[in-house]
N, C-alpha and C positions, 0 to 999 in steps of 0.2 A: 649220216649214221642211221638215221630213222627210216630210212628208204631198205638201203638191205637188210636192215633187220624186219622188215616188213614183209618183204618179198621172200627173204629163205624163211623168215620162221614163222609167221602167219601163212604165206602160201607156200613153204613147200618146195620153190623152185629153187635149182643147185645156184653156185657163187656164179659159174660162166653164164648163167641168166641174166642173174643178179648185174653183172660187169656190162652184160650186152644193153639191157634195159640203161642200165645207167651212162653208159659211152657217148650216145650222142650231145647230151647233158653236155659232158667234159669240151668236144670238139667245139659244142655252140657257144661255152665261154671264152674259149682262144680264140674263137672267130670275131665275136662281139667284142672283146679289150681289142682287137684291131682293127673293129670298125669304129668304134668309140672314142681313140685316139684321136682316128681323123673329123670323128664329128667334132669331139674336144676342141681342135683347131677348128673350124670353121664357126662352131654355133656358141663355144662355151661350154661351162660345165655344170650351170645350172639345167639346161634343156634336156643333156644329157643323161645326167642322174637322174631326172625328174621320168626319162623314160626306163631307165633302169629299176626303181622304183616302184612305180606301175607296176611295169612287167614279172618284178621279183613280188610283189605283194598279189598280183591275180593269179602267178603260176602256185605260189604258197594257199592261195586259198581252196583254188581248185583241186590243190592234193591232201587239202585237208577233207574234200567229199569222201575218199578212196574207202571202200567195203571189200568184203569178202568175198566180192564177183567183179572186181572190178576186172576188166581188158589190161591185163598186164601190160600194153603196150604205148597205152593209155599214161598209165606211170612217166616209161618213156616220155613222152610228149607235157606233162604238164614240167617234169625235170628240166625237159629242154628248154622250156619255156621259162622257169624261173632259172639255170645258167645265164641265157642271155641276159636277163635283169639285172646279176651277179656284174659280169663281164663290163657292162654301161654304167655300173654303179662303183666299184671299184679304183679301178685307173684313172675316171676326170675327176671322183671325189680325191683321191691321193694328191693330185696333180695339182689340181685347184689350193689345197690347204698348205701345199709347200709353196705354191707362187705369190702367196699371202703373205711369205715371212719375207724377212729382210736377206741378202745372200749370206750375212753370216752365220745367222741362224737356219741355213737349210739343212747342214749335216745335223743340226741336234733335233730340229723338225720330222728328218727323215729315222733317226733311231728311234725317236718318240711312239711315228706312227706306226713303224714296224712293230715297236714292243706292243704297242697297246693290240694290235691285229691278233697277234701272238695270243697273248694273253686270254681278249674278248672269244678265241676259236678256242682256247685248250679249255675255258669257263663253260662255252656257250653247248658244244655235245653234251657234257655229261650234264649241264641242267637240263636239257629238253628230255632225255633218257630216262633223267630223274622223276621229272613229271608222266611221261610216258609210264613206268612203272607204279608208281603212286596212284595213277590213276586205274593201271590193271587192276592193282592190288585190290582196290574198293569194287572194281566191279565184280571180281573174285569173291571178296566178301559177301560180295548180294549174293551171290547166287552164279555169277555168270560160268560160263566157260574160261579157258585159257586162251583160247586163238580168240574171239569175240572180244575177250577184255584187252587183250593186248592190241589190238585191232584200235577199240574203245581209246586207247592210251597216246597211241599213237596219233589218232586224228584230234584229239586235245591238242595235243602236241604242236602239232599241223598248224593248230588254230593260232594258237595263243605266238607262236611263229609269224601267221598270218598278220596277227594286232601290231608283233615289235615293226614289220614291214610297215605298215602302214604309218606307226610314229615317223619313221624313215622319210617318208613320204611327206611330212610334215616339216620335218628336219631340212630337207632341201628346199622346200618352197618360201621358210623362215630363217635357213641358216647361209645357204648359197646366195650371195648375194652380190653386186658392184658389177659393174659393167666390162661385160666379157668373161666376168664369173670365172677366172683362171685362166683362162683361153690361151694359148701359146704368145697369138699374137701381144696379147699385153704383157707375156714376163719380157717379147722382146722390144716392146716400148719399155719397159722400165731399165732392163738394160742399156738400152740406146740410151736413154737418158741420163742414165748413172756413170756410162763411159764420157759422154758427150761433152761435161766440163774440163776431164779428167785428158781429153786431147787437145783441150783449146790450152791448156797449161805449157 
């Protein structure tokens, strides 16, 4: 949300900018949930997230520099770079915390974490928007201009973005844990295992 509101109404350029600038962004997170998957199998899903994390907290920070001269294309490129973070962080964290449950509890595991995604995205634009404008407002008050302060609002924004990333970052290095960390291969050790009495019967 704070990207095209940045791009059409601080600088001016039309929505099919706006879309081009952002597109690659979109493609580099379908690519990364499918490369991600298969690192998920092979390395875990702590390794995985731990790079998705990175990557979502350095492209977040580097777009929190963006000014009123910035290389719109620029934009582009720090987007792309936190998608792919997006993409790596996503699908082995989902995957990981449903292969933690027991299989009865996966369907209620899987509505849970649906809702709460739901939820934390419909919460999570309009706070940053919110501070984003709160913080024009005051620089309005001083004195400022309108493109400058919103400008001003939005790299707050940017920042404090930046910080929740980085707790993120923290979260998986403190919360992803056990060996294999999700990994496919262990839900299908545990299924072997769970079938395994259940044929000698």
């Amino acid at each position: 949300m704070l990207i095209p509101l940045y791009i059409q109404n601080c600088r001016g350029y039309s929505a099919t900018i706006s879309g081009l600038v952002m597109l690659p962004g979109a493609i580099a997170q379908a690519i990364s949930q499918f490369f991600g998957g298969r690192a998920l199998d092979r390395f875990g899903a702590r390794p995985v997230a731990m790079v998705g994390t990175i990557l979502l907290c350095f492209g977040t920070t580097m777009m929190s520099t963006i000014g009123l001269h910035t290389w719109i294309w620029m934009i582009s490129i720090y987007q792309f770079i936190r998608q792919i973070g997006m993409g790596f962080v996503m699908m082995p964290v989902t995957t990981w915390s449903l292969n933690c449950l027991k299989p009865a509890e996966v369907s209620a595991g899987s509505a849970v974490t649906n809702t709460v995604r739901q939820i934390a995205g419909a919460i999570g634009s309009p706070v940053m928007i919110l501070i984003m404008y709160s913080i024009a407002a005051a620089q309005m008050a001083g004195g400022q201009q309108a493109i400058p302060a919103n400008v001003a609002g939005i790299e707050w924004a940017l920042r404090i973005s930046a910080i929740i990333n980085f707790v993120m970052i923290l979260m998986v290095v403190f919360g992803v844990k056990g060996e294999d960390a999700g990994s496919t291969r262990a839900a299908v050790r545990r299924a072997l295992a769970h079938a395994t009495p259940h044929a000698t019967k």
